[in-house]
Biopython code that builds the backbone (N, CA, C, O; Angstrom):
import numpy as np
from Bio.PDB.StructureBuilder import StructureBuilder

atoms = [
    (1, "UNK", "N", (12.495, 34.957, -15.909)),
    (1, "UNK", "CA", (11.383, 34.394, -16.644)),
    (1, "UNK", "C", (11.650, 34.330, -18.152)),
    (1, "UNK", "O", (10.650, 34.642, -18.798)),
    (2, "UNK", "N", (12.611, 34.045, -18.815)),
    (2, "UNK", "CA", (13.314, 34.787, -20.066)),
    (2, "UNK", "C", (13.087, 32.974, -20.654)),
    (2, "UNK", "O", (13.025, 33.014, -21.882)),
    (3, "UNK", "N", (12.987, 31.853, -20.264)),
    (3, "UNK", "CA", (12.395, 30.966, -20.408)),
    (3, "UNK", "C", (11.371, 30.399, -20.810)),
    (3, "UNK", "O", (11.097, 29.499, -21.605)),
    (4, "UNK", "N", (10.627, 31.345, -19.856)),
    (4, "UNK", "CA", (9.316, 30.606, -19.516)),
    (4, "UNK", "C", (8.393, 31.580, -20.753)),
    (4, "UNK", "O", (8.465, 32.759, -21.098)),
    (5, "UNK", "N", (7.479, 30.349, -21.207)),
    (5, "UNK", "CA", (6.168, 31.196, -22.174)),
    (5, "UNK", "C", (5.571, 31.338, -21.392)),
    (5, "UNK", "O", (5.430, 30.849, -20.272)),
    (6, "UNK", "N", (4.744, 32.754, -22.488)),
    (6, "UNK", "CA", (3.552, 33.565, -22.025)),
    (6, "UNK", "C", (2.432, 32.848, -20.966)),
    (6, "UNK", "O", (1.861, 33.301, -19.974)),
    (7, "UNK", "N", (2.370, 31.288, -21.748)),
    (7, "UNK", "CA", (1.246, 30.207, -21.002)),
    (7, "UNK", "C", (1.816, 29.970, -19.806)),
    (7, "UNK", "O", (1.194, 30.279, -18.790)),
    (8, "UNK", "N", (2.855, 29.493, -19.739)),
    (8, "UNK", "CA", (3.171, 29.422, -18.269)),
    (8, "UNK", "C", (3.223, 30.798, -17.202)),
    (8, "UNK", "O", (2.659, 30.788, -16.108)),
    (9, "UNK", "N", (3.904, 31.819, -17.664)),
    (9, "UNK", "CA", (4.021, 32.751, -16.565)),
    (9, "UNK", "C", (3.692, 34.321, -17.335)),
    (9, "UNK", "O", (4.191, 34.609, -18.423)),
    (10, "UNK", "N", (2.970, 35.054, -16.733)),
    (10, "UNK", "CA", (2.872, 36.163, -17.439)),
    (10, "UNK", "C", (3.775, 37.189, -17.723)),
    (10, "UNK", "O", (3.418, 38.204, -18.320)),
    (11, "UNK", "N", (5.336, 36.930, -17.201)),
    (11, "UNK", "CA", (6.259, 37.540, -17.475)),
    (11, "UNK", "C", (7.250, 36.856, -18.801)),
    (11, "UNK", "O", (8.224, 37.231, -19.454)),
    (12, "UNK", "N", (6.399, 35.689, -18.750)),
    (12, "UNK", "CA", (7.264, 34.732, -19.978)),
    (12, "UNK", "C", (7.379, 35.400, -21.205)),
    (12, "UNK", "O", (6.529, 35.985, -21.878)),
    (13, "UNK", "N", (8.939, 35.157, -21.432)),
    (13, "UNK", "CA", (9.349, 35.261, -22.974)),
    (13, "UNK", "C", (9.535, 35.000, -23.850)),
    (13, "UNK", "O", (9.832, 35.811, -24.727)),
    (14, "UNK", "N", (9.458, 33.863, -24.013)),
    (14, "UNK", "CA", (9.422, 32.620, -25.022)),
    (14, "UNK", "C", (7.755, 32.444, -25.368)),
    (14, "UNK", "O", (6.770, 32.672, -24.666)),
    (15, "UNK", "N", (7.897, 31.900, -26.861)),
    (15, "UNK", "CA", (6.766, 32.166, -27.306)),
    (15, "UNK", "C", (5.372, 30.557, -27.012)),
    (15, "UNK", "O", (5.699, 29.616, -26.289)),
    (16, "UNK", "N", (4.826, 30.571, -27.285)),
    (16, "UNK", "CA", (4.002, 29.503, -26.737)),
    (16, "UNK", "C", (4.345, 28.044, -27.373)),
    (16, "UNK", "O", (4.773, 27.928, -28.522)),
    (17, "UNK", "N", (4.185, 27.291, -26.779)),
    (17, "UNK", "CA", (4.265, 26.135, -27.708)),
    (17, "UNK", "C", (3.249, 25.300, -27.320)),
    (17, "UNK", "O", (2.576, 25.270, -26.289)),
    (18, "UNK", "N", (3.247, 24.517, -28.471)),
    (18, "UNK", "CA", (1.868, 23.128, -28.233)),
    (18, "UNK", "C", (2.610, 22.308, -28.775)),
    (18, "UNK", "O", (3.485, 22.376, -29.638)),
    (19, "UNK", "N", (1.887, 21.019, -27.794)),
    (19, "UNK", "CA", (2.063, 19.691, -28.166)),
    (19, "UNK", "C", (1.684, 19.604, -29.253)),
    (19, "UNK", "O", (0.756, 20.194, -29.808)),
    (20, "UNK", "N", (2.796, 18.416, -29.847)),
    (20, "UNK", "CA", (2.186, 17.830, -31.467)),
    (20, "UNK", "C", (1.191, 16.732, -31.624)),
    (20, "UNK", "O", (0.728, 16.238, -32.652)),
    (21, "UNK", "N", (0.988, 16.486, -30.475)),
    (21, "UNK", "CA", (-0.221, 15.590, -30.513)),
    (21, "UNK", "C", (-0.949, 15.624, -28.583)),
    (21, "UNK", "O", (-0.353, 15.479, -27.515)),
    (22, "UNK", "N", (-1.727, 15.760, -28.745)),
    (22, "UNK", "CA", (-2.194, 15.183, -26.827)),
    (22, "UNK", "C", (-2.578, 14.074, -26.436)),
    (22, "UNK", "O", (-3.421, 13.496, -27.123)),
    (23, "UNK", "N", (-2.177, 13.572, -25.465)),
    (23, "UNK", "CA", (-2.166, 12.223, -25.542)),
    (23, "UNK", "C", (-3.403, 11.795, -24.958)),
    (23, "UNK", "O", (-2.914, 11.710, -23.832)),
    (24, "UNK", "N", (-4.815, 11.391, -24.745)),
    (24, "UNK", "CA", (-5.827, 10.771, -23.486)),
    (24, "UNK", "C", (-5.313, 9.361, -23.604)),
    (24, "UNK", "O", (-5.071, 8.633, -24.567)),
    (25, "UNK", "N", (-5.202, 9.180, -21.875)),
    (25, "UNK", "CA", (-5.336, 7.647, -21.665)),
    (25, "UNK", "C", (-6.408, 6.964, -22.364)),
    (25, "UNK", "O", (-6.606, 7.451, -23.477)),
    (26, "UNK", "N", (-6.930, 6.291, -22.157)),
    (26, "UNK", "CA", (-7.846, 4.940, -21.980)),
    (26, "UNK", "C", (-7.676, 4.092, -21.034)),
    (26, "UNK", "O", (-6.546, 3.866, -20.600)),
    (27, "UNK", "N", (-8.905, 3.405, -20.498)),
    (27, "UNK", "CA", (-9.014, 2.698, -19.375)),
    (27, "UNK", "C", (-8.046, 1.653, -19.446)),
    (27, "UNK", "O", (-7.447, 1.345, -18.415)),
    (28, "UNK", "N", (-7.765, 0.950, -20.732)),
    (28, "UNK", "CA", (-6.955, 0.022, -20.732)),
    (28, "UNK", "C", (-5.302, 0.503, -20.736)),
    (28, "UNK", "O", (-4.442, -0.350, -20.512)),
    (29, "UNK", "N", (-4.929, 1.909, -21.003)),
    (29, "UNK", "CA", (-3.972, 2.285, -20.769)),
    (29, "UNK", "C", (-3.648, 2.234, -19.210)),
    (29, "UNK", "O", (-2.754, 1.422, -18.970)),
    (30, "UNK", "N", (-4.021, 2.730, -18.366)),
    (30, "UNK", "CA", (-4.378, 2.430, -17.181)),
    (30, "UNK", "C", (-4.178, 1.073, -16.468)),
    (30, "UNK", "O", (-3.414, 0.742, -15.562)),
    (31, "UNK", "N", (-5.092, 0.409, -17.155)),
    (31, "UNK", "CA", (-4.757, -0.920, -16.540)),
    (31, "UNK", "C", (-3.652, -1.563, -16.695)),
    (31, "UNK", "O", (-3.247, -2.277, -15.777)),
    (32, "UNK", "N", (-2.907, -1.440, -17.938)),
    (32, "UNK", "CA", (-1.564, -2.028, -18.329)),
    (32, "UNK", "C", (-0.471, -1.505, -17.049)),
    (32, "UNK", "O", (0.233, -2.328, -16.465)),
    (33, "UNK", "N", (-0.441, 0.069, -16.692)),
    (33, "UNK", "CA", (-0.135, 0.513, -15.950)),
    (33, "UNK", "C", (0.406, -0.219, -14.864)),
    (33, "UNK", "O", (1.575, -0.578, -14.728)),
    (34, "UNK", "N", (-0.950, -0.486, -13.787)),
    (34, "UNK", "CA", (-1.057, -1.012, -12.962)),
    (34, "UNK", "C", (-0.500, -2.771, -12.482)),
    (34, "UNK", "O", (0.054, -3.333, -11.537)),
    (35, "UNK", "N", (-1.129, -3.132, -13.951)),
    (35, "UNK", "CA", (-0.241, -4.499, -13.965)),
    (35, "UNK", "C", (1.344, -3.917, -13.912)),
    (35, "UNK", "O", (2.050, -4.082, -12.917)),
    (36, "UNK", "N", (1.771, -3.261, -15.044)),
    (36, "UNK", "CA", (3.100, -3.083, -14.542)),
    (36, "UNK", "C", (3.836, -2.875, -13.222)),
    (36, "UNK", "O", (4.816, -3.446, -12.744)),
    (37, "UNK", "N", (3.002, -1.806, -12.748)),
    (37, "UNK", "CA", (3.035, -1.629, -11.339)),
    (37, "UNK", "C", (3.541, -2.560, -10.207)),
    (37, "UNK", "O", (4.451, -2.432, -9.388)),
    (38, "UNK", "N", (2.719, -3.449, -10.422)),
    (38, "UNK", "CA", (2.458, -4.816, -9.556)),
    (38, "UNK", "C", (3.565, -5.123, -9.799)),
    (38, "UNK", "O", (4.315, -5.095, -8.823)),
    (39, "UNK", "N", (4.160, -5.526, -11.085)),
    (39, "UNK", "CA", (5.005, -6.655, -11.200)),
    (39, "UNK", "C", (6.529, -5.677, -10.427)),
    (39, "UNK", "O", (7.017, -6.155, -9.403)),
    (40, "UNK", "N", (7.038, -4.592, -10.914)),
    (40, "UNK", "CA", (7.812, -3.946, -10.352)),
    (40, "UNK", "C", (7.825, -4.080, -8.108)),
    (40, "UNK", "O", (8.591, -4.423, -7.208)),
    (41, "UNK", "N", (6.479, -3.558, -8.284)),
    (41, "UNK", "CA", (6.707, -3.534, -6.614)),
    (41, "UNK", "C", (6.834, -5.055, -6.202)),
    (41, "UNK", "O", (7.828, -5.404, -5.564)),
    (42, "UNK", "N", (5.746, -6.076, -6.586)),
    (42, "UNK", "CA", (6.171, -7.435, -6.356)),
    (42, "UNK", "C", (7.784, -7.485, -6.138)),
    (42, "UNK", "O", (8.287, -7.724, -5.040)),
    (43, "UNK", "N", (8.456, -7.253, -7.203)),
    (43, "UNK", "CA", (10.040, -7.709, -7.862)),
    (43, "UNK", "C", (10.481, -6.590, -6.165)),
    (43, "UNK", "O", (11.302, -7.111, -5.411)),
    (44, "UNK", "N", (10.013, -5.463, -5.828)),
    (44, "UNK", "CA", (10.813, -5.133, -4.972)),
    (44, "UNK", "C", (10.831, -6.273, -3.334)),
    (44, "UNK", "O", (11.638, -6.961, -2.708)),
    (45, "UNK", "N", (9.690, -5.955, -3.278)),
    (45, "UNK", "CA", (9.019, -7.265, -2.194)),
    (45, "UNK", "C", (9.809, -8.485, -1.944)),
    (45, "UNK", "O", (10.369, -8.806, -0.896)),
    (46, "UNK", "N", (9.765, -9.187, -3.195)),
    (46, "UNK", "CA", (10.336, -10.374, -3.294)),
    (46, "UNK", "C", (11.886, -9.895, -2.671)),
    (46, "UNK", "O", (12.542, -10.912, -2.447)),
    (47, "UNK", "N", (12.324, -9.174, -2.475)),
    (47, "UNK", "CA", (14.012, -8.680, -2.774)),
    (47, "UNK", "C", (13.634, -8.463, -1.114)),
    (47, "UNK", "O", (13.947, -9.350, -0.321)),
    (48, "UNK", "N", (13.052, -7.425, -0.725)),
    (48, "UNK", "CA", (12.883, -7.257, 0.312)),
    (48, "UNK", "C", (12.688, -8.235, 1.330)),
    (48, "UNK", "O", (13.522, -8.166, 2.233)),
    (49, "UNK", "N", (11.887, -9.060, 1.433)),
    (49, "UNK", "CA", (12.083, -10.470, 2.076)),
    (49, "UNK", "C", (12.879, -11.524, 1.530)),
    (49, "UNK", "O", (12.566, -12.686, 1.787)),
    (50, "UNK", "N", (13.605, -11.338, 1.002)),
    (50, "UNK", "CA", (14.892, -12.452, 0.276)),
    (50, "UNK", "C", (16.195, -11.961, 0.712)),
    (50, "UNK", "O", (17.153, -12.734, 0.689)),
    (51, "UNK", "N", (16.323, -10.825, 1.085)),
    (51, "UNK", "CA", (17.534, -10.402, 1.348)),
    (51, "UNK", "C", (18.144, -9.569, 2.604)),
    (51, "UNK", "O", (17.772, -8.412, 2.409)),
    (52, "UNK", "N", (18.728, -9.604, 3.523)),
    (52, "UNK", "CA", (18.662, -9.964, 5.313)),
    (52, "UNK", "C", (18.941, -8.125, 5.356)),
    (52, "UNK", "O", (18.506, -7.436, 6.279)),
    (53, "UNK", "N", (19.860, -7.466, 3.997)),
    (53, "UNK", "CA", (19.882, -5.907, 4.822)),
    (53, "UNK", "C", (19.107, -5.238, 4.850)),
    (53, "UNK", "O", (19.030, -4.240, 5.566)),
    (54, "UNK", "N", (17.894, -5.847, 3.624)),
    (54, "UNK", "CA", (16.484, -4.751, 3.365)),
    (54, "UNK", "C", (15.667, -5.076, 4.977)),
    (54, "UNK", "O", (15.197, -4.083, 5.533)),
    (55, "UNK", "N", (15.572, -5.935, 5.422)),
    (55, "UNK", "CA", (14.589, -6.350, 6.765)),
    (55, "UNK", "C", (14.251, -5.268, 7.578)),
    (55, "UNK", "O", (13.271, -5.297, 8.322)),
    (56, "UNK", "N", (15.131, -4.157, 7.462)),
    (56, "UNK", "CA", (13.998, -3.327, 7.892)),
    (56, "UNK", "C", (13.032, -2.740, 7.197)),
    (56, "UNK", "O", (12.136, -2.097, 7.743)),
    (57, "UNK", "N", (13.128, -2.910, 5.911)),
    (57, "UNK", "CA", (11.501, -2.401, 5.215)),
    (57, "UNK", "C", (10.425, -3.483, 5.098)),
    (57, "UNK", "O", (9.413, -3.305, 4.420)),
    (58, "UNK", "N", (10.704, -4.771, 5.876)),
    (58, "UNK", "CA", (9.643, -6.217, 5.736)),
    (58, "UNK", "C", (8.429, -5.338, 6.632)),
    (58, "UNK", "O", (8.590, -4.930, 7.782)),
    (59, "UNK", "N", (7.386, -5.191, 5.935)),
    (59, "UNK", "CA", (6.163, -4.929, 6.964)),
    (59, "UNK", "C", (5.740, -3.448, 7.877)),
    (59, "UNK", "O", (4.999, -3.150, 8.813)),
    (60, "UNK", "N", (7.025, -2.548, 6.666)),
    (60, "UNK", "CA", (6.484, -1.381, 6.945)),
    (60, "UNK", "C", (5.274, -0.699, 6.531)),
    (60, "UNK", "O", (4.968, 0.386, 7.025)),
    (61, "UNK", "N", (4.576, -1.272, 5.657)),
    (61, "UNK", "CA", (3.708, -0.377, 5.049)),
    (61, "UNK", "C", (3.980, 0.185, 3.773)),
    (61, "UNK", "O", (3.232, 0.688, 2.934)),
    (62, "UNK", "N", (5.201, -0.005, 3.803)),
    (62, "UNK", "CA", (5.368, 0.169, 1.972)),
    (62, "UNK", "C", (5.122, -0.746, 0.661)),
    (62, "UNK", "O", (5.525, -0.505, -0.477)),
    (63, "UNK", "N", (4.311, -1.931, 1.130)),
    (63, "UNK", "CA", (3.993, -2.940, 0.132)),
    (63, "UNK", "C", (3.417, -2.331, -0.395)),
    (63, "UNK", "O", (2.964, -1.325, 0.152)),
    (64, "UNK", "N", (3.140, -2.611, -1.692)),
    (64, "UNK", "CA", (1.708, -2.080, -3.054)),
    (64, "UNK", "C", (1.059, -3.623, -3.588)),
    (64, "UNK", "O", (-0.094, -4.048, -3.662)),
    (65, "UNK", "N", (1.982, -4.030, -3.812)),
    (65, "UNK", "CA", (1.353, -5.708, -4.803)),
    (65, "UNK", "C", (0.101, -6.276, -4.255)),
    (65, "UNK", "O", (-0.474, -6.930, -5.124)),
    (66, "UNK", "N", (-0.466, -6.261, -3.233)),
    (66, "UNK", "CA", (-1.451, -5.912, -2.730)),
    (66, "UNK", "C", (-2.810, -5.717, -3.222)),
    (66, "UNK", "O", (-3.718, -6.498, -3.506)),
    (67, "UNK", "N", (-2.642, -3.954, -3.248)),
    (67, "UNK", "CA", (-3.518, -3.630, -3.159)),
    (67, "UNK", "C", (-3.407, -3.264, -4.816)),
    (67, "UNK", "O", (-4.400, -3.395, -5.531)),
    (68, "UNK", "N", (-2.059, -2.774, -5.378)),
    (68, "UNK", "CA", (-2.594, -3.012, -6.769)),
    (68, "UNK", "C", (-3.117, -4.488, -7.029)),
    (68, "UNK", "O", (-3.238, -4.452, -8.254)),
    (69, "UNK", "N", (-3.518, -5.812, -6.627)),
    (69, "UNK", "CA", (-3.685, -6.780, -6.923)),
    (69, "UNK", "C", (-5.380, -6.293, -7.161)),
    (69, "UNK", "O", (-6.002, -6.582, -8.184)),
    (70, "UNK", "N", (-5.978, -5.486, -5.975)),
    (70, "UNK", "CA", (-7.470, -5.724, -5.498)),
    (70, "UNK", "C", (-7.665, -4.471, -7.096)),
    (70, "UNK", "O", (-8.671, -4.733, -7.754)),
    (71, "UNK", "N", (-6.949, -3.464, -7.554)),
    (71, "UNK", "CA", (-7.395, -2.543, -8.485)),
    (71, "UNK", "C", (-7.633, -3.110, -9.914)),
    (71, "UNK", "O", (-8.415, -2.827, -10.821)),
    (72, "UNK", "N", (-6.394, -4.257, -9.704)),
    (72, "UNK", "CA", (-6.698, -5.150, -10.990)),
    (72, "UNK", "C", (-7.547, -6.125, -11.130)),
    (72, "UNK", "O", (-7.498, -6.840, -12.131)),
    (73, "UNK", "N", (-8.430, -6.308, -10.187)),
    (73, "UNK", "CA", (-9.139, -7.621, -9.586)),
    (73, "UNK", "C", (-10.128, -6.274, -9.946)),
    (73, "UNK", "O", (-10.297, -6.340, -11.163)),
    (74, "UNK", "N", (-10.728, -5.288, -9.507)),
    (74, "UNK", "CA", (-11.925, -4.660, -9.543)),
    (74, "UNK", "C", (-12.128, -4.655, -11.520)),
    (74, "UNK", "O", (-13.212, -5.044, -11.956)),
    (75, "UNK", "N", (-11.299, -4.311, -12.280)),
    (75, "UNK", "CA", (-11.121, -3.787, -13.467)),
    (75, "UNK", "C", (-11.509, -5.176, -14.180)),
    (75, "UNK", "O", (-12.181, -5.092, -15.208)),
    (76, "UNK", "N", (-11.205, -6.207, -13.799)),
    (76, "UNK", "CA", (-11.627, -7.654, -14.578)),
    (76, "UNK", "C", (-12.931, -7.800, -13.859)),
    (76, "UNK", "O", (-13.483, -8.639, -14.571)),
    (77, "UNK", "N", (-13.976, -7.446, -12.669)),
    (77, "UNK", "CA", (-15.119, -7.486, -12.671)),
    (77, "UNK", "C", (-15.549, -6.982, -13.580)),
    (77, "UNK", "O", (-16.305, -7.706, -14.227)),
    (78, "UNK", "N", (-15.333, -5.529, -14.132)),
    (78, "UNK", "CA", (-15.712, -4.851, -14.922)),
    (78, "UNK", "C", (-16.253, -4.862, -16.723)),
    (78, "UNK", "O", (-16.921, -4.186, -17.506)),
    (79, "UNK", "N", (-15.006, -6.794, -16.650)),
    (79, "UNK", "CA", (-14.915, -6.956, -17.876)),
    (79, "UNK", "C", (-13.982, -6.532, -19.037)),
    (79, "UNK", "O", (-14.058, -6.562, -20.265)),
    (80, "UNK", "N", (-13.033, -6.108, -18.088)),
    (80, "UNK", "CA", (-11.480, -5.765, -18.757)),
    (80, "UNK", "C", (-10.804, -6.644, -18.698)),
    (80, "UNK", "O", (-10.499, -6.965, -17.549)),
    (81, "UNK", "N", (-10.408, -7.215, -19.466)),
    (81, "UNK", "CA", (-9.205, -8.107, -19.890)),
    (81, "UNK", "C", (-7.589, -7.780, -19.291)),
    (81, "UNK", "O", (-6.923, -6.835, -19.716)),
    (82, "UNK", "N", (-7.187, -8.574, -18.416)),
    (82, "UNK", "CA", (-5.461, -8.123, -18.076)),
    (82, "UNK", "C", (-4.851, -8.238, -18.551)),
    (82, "UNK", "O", (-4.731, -9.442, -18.775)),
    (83, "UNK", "N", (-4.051, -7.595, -19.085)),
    (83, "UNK", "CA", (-2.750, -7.381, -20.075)),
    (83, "UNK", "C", (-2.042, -8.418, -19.320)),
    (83, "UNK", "O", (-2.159, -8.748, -18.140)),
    (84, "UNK", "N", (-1.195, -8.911, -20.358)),
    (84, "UNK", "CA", (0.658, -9.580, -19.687)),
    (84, "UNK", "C", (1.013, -8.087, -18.943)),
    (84, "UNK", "O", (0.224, -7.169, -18.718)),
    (85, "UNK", "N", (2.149, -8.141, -18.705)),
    (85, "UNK", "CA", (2.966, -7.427, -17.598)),
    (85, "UNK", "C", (3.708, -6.665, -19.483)),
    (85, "UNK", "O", (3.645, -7.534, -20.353)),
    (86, "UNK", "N", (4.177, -5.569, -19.887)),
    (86, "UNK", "CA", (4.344, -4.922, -20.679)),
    (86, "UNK", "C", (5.956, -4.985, -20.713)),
    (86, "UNK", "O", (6.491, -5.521, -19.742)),
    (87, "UNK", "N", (6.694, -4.536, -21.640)),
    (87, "UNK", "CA", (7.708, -4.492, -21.167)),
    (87, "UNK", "C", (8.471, -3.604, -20.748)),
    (87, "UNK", "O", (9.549, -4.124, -20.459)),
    (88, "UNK", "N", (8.469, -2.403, -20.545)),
    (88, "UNK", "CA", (8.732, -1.580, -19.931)),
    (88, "UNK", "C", (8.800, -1.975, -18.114)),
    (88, "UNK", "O", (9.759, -1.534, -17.481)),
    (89, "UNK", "N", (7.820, -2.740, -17.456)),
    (89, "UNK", "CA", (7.669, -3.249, -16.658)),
    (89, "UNK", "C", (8.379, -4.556, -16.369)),
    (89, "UNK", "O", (8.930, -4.576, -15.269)),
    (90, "UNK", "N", (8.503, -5.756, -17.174)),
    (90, "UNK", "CA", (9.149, -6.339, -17.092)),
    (90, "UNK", "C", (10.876, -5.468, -17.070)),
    (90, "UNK", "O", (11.618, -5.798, -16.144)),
    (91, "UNK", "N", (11.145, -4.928, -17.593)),
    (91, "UNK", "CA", (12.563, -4.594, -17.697)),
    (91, "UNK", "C", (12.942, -3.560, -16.422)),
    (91, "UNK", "O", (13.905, -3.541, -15.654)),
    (92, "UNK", "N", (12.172, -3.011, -16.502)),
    (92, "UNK", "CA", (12.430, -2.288, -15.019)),
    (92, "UNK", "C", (12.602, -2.814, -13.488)),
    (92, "UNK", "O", (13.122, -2.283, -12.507)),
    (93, "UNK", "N", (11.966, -4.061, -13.672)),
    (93, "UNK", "CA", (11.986, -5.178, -12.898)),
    (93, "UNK", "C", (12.993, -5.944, -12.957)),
    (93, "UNK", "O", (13.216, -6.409, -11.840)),
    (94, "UNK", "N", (13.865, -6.375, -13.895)),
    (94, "UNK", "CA", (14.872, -6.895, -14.693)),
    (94, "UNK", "C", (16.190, -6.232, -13.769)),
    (94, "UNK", "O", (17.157, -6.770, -13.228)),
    (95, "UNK", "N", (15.690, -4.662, -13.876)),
    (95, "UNK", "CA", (17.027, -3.680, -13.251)),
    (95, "UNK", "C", (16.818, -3.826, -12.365)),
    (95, "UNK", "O", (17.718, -4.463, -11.817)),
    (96, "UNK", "N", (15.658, -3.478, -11.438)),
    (96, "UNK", "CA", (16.223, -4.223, -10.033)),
    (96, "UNK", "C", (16.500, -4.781, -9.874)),
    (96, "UNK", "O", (17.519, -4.565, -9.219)),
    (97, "UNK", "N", (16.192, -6.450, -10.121)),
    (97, "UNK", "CA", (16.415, -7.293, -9.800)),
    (97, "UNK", "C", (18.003, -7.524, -9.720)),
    (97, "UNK", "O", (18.445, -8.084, -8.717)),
    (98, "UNK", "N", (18.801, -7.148, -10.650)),
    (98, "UNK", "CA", (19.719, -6.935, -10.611)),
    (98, "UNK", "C", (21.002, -6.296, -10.111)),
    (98, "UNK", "O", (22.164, -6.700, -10.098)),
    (99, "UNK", "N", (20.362, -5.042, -9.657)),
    (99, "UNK", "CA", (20.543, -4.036, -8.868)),
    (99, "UNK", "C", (20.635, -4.660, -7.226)),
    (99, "UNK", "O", (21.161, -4.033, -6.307)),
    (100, "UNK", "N", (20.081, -5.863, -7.103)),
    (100, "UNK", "CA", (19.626, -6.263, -5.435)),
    (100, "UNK", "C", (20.736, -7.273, -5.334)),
    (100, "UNK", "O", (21.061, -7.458, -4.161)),
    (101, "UNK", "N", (21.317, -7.879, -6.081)),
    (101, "UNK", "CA", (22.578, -8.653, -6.116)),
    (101, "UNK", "C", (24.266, -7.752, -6.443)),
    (101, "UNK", "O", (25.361, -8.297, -6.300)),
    (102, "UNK", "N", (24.087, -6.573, -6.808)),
    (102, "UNK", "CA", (25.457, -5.793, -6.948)),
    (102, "UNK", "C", (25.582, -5.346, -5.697)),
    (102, "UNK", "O", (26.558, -4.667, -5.379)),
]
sb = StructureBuilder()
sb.init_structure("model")
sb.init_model(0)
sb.init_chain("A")
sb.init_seg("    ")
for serial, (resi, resn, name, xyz) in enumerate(atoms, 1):
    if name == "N":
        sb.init_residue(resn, " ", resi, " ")
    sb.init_atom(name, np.array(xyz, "f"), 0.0, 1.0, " ", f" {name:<3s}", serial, name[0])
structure = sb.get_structure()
């Protein structure tokens, strides 16, 4: 435990530390999220039915684009505005995509 602070374990030896700032979401943090979300699992999807060795994951139950579609669809009833797709999301998407042709 010669690691771990006092806060974490009561044998901890190391002295406490705090964040330099804490972060709270916001709803719209969240939502950006989710759009990202989408676009990533979409990008897997698309790969997954485009390409003959993934076919066994076509229609297992591992889709999301979906149903993140219906979370982002509830959040614009709400009167939230949808972000573009962020880029962190776009680029991560980027690497797969890429990743599915090597």
């Amino acid at each position: 435990m010669k690691l771990h602070s006092r806060d974490q374990s009561r044998e901890g030896e190391q002295k406490a530390q705090t964040p330099v700032t804490q972060w709270e979401p916001q709803r719209k943090d969240y939502l950006q999220f989710l759009v990202d979300s989408r676009h990533v699992y979409r990008t897997f999807e698309d790969i997954v039915s485009s390409v003959e060795i993934f076919a066994p994951f076509r229609n297992s139950g591992l889709e999301r684009a979906e149903a993140l579609d219906k979370d982002i669809a509830w959040f614009s009833e709400q009167g939230e505005t949808i972000p573009e797709v962020g880029s962190p999301g776009a680029a991560y998407a980027d690497k797969v995509r890429l990743r599915s042709v090597a």
